[in-house]
C-alpha positions in Angstrom: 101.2 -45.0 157.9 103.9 -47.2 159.6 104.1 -49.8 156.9 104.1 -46.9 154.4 107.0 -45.3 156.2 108.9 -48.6 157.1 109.2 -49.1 153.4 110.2 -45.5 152.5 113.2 -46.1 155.8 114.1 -49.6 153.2 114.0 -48.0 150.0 115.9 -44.7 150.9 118.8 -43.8 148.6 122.0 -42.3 150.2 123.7 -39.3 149.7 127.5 -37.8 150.3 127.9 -35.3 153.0 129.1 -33.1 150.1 125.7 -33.2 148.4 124.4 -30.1 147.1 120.9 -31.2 148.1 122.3 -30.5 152.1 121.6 -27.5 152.7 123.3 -26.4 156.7 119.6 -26.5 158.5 119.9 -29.8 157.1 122.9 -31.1 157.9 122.3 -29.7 161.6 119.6 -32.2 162.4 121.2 -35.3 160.4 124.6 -35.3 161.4 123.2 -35.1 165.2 125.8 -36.5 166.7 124.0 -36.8 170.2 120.7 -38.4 171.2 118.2 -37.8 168.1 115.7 -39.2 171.1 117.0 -36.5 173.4 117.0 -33.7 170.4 113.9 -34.4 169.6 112.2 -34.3 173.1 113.2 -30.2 173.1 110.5 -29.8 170.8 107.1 -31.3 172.6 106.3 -32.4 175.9 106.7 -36.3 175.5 108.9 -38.8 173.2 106.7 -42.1 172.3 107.8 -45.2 171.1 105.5 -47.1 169.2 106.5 -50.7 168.1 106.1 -52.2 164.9 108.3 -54.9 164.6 110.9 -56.7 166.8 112.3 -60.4 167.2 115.1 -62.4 165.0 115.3 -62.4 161.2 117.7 -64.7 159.3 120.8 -63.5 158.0 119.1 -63.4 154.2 116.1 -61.1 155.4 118.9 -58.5 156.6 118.9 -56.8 152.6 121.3 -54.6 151.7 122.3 -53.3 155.0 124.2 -56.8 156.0 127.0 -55.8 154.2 127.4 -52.9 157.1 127.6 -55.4 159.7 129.5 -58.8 160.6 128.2 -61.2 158.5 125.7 -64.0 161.0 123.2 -66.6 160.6 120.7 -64.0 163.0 120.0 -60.9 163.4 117.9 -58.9 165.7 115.3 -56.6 164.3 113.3 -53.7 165.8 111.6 -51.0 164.1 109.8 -48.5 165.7 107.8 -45.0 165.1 109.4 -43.0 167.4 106.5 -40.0 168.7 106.3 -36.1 170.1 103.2 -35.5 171.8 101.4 -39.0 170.1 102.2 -37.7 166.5 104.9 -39.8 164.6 108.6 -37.7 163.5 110.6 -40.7 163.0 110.7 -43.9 161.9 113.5 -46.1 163.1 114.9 -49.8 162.5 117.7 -51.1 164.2 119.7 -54.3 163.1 121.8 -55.9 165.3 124.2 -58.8 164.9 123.3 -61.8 167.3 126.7 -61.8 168.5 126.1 -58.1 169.8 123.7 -59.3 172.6 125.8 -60.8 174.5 126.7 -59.3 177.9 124.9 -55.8 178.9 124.0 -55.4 175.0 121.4 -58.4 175.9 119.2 -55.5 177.0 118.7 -54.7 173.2 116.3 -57.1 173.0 114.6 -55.7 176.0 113.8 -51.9 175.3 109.9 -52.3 174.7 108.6 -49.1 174.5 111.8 -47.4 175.8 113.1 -45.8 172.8 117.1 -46.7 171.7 118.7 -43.2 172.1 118.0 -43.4 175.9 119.9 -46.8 176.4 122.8 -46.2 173.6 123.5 -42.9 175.4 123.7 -43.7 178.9 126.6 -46.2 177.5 130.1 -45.1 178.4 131.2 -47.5 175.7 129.2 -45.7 173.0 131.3 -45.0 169.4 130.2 -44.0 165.8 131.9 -45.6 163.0 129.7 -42.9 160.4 126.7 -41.2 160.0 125.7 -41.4 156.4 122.5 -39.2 155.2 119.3 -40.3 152.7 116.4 -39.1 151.1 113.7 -41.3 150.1 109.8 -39.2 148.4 111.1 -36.2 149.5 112.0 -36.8 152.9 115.4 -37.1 154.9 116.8 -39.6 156.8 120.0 -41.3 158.0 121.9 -44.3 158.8 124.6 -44.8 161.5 127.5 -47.6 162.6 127.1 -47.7 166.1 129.0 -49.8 168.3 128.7 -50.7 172.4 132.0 -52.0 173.8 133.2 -52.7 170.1 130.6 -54.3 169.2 128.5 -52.9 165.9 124.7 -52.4 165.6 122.8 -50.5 162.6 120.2 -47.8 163.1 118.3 -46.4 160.5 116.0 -43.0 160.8 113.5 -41.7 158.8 111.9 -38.0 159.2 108.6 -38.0 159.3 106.6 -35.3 157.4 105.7 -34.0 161.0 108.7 -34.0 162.2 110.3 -30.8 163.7 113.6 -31.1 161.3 110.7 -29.9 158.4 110.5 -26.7 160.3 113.5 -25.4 160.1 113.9 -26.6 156.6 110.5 -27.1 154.4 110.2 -30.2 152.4 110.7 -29.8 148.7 108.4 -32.7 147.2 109.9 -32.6 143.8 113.3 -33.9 144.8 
């Protein structure tokens, strides 16, 4: 399943805020501007994180999503199936520039299984640049410009078909 939904996160096509397809129970969950981590954790007893990947990749292995970030030799990659009550919701890739961990964004590379929301959002020196949604086999996701004392880092989220956003809003497999 994580390889499965890693490649869905990759191949996910993005839409306007304006697009029809966004209904508001949609919209609600992924324009979150808060702690997806904390939003999430309202809805079962325990917030996983389950590690698939994580160390440096070379500037050419970032794809398309380099072009939202400085342009570096290195980049530092983590993706990660974030879980309620053992059952995956989310999958989630972060890609950071090498020159973000420097100082206290070091402790990027350090999160193991702590998951991102929880460290990003006890930052006073949090900011958004833009939350941008995507749909990928029928399911949503979203990408956001994040940046720690100026400095930018790229997460990318994927719903899961478990996940509590499909709830509120059932999944139309056709689209």
């Amino acid at each position: 399943m994580a390889d499965n939904a890693l490649a869905q996160l990759r191949a996910m096509a993005w839409l306007p805020v304006t697009s029809p397809l966004l209904t508001p129970p949609l919209l609600d969950w992924l324009m979150e501007e808060d702690s997806m981590t904390r939003r999430l954790e309202r809805h079962c007893s325990q917030v996983t994180v389950e590690v698939q990947q994580e160390g440096f990749i070379r500037g050419g292995e970032a794809g398309d999503e380099a072009a939202l970030l400085p342009a570096e030799a290195r980049y530092w990659l983590r993706e990660i199936l974030l879980c309620g009550d053992g059952v995956p919701w989310l999958a989630g890739r972060t890609l950071v520039p090498a020159s973000t961990l420097n100082g206290p964004e070091q402790m990027l590379q350090q999160l193991g299984t702590r998951p991102l929301g929880r460290y990003l959002f006890a930052s006073s020196t949090l900011t958004r640049d833009f939350i941008e949604p995507g749909q990928v086999d029928g399911l949503w996701g979203r990408r956001s410009r994040l940046r720690l004392s100026d400095k930018p880092l790229l997460l990318t989220e994927l719903f899961l078909p478990a996940a509590p956003l499909y709830s509120s809003h059932p999944m139309d497999r056709s689209l």
